[in-house]
C-alpha positions, 0 to 999 in steps of 0.5 A: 500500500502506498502512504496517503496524507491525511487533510490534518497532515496537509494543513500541518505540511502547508503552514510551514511555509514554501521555504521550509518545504523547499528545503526538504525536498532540496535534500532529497537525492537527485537521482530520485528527484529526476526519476519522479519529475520523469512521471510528471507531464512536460511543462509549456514554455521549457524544454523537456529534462532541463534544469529550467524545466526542473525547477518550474516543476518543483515551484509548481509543486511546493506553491500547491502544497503550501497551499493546502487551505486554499485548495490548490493542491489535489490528492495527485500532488500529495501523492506525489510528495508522499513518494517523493517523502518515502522513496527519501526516507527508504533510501536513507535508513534501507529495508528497516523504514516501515511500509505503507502498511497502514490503510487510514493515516490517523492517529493510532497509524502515526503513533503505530509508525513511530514505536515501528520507526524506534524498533527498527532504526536504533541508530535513528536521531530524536530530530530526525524521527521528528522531521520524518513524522513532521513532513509525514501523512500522520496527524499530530500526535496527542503525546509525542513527547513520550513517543519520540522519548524512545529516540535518543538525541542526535548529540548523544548517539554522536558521542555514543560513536565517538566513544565506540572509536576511541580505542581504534583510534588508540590502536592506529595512533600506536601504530602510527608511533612505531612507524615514527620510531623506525623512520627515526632510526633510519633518520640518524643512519642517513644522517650518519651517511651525509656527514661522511659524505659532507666530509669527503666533498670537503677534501674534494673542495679543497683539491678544486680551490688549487685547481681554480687558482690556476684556472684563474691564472689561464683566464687572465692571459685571456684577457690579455690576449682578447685585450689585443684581438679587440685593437686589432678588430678596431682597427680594421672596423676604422678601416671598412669605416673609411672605405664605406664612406668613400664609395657612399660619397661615390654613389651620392654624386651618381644621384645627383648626376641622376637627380640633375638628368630628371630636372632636364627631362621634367623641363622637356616634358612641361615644353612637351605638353605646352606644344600638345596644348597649342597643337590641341587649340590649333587642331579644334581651329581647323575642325571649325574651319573644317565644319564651314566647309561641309557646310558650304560643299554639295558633297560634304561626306568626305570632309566630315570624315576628314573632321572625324579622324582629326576628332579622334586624334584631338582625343587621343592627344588630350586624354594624356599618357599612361593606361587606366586599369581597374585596380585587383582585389587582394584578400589578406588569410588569417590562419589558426595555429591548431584546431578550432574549437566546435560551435554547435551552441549559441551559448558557444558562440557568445562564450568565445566572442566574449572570451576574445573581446576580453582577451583584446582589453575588453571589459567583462561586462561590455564584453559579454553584452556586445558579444550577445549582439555580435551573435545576434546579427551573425544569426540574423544574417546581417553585416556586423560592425564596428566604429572607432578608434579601435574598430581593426583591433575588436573586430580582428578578435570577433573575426578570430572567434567565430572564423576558423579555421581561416577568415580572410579580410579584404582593405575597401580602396579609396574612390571605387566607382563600381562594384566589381571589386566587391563582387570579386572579392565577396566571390573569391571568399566563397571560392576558398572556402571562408568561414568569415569575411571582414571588409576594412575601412567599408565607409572608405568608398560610397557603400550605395557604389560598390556595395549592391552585391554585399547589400543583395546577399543581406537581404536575400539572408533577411528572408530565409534565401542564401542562408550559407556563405562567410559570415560579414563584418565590417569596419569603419575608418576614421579621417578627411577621407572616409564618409562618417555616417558609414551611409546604407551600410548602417542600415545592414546590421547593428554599428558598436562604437569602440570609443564608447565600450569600457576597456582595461587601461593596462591589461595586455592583449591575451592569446585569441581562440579560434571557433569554427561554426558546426553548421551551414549557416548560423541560424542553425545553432542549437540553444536559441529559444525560438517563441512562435508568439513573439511580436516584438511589440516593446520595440514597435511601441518605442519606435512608434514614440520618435517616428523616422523614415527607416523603410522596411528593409530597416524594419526588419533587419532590426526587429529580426535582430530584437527576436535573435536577443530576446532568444539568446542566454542572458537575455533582459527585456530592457537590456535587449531593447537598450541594445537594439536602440544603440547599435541598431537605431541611432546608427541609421537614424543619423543616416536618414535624419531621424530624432537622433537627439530624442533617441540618445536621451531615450537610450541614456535615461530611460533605457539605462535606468530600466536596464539598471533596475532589472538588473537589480531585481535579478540580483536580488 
């Protein structure tokens, strides 16, 4: 028969209070704690055999129990915590805890079960035997004061066995002894040997103090001897001195002579091109003078093709020597020593973007926070960057993380007028096979120039097509010559500002680690929670507060993003939607002219002090 609690036990149980329940079944063995929440139906919203899971399940249970008078609990949740209070007890004590032998838990039961207890478990404490009684399926007994007399205290069977092991205890510390004393013996006999020992070397020491002596008579006539090798040596160093000198006035008076040549040349040249410039002015005379004549001539078509050889000639005369060519594109490897460490799960991922950006001065806090958005936008698909004075640094740590076992990164020229080179490049890491493509210096060129094939694969990427391919990052340059708002390409992924994370003043760089994906694409990783019913509706409404014109490729690159968040460990609502604001709002807001202003007091009062108290509240 199984043990059934009686309604004064319940109420007993549930007046306690949830934290003294709590505590006992937090001593229960955790083999027997997961083989009974095995039995108990999944909860909604966890994943089955989680310890998330586990402890949804056992809030659930104790809020029931400590809810006995309400009448929350039903008889399958006290039966479930009476197995769980049996299968502990049993499991303690053995075969000598009693049986459920007892059909109606009343009192003449709970004071049957306690004189059975006292026969069985001598050994068993007074406290002990009152706190199984206590969370037990009996009612209160009218005299448990006598009852539970038949234990003895639980300080009393202590010294009961401290008394028990006294005289093994005297009996090994007598062994211990005769051991002490045969080492002791073989103590002074080693001892005896050293000093005979100790003796010898001392003669030894002896004989080698009159060998030194003349050892350092020999190194002195070394030092004589070297003494003369190094006058010697500077001797002929002032030597080869004087000669070098000799042949290096030589060679500079060829340069000059060269020097002078080239000031004669650059002196033709200039005549040169003022000639063309007059031949060019006297050229376009006579195509006018040309033009009159066919206008004036009944067959004009000869000397319009006449005007037209002269024409070309001009051109060729204008345009000015030397070919135009379309510069190559060069990626530049980076390599890992040994192997990469396996991604398989999207806490991996944030672990080891974390664990570099530490590594490159980062710190702790900035650099878990900005590695959770780091593998957001790598999941969503999007272009990863970073600006500041650090940008090349941080994202060669991100790069290295997340791009073994190679990732190649291509330097954006000044002054593209095509997307050819990007095209090209973007082709080439594909080819070799790259886990991760950095582009430096991205804002180096008009993005809206030769940025179509990047910008293309994004948004493909934006909606489930061309999932596979290296994973993009980027990097902004800072100068005269780059365009400062990065244009379009703020629009492709969130922006992290260097200058604005906290790092380690003094700490020096620590070796990267290298981290290869396990998986085709990175929305494949394992560990992200996926809600089915995630509206994003936190985000909307603090859009819909400061209005922009963010058009909706915008839209749903930063609310993809937003969901990517809110599904990665260590996620907080405030924090998430602080971050989205930061690296993916203000960015392209400066871009399109948007509330920049509205936005940043946004981020830094009332985003910051949410973030700031749930912070708080997690801790407490």
């Amino acid at each position: 028969m199984k043990y059934r609690y009686s309604q004064e036990a319940r109420e007993r149980i549930a007046a306690i209070g949830q934290t003294a329940i709590s505590d006992f079944i937090d001593t229960i063995p955790a083999g027997l704690l997961d083989a009974a929440y095995s039995t108990v139906p999944p909860t909604p919203g966890f994943r089955p055999k989680t310890p998330g899971e586990f402890k949804a399940k056992q809030k659930r249970l104790v809020g029931q129990l400590s809810h006995a008078n309400q009448g929350k609990a039903g008889g399958s949740e006290w039966d479930f915590f009476a197995s769980l209070w049996a299968g502990n007890w049993r499991h303690r004590l053995g075969e000598v805890f009693p049986s459920a032998g007892h059909a109606a838990p009343d009192i003449e039961a709970g004071a049957a079960f306690v004189e059975e207890l006292a026969a069985r478990c001598t050994d068993l404490s007074r406290e002990d035997a009152e706190r199984i009684y206590q969370f037990g399926p009996f009612p209160d007994l009218e005299d448990n004061a006598s009852l539970f007399a038949r234990f003895k205290p639980a300080a009393e069977l202590e010294r009961a066995r401290v008394l028990e092991l006294i005289p093994v205890k005297v009996e090994a510390i007598g062994a211990e002894l005769r051991g002490l004393k045969t080492d002791l013996r073989e103590t002074v006999g080693r001892i005896e040997q050293i000093t005979v020992c100790l003796n010898e070397a001392g003669a030894e020491a002896r004989a080698a103090g009159s060998k030194a002596e003349s050892a350092d008579a020999a190194v002195k006539t070394l030092r004589s001897e070297f003494s003369l090798a190094l006058v010697e040596l500077e001797e002929r160093e002032r030597l080869l001195q004087t000669q070098a000198s000799d042949r290096l006035a030589e060679k500079i008076a060829g340069l000059e002579e060269d020097l002078a040549t080239l000031a004669i040349t650059e002196t033709a040249w200039a005549r040169f091109t003022s000639d063309m410039a007059d031949l060019s002015q006297r050229l376009a005379e006579l195509g006018e003078a040309v033009d009159e004549l066919s206008r004036r001539q009944s067959d004009p078509q000869g000397l319009v093709e006449a005007l037209e050889r002269i024409r070309s000639v001009e051109g060729l005369l204008t345009a000015g020597p030397g070919p135009t060519r379309t510069p190559g594109v060069r990626l530049l490897e980076t390599a890992c020593d040994g192997d990469p460490r396996q991604i398989s799960e999207v806490a991996d991922a944030v672990e080891m973007v974390s664990s570099n950006m530490w590594a490159a001065g980062l710190a702790r806090g900035d650099a878990d926070r900005y590695a959770r958005e780091v593998v957001a936008a790598l999941v969503s698909g999007q272009v990863v960057q970073f600006a500041g004075s650090l940008a090349d640094f941080l994202a060669d740590a991100c790069a290295a993380a997340i791009g073994g076992p190679a990732f190649h990164e291509w330097h954006v020229p000044v002054g593209l007028t095509s997307d050819e080179a990007a095209a090209e490049c973007l082709g080439a890491a594909v080819d070799k096979g790259s886990a991760c493509l950095l582009l430096k210096g991205a804002n180096l060129s008009a993005f809206e120039v030769y940025g179509t094939s990047v910008r293309e694969l994004v948004v493909r990427r934006q909606f489930g097509v061309d999932l596979g391919g290296p994973a993009l990052m980027a990097t902004w340059s800072q100068g005269p010559a780059a365009f400062p708002e990065g244009g379009t390409l703020a629009e492709l992924g969130p922006v992290m500002d260097t200058d604005l994370m906290r790092w380690r003043p003094t700490a020096p760089m620590k070796k990267l680690s290298f981290g290869i994906l396990g998986f085709t694409d990175w929305s494949a990783l394992e560990g992200i929670e996926r809600d089915p019913d995630f509206s994003g509706e936190e985000l909307a409404e603090l859009l819909g507060k400061h209005p922009f014109a963010h058009g909706r490729l915008w839209l749903r690159i930063s609310a993809r993003a937003y969901r990517a968040l809110r599904g990665i460990p260590g996620r907080s609502e405030a924090g998430d939607l602080r971050s989205v604001m930061e690296s993916w709002t203000l960015p392209w807001a400066r871009v399109v002219d948007g509330p920049v202003e509205d936005i940043a007091v946004l981020i830094a009062k009332d985003l910051a002090e949410t973030d700031a108290h749930s912070g708080v509240l997690a801790e407490a």
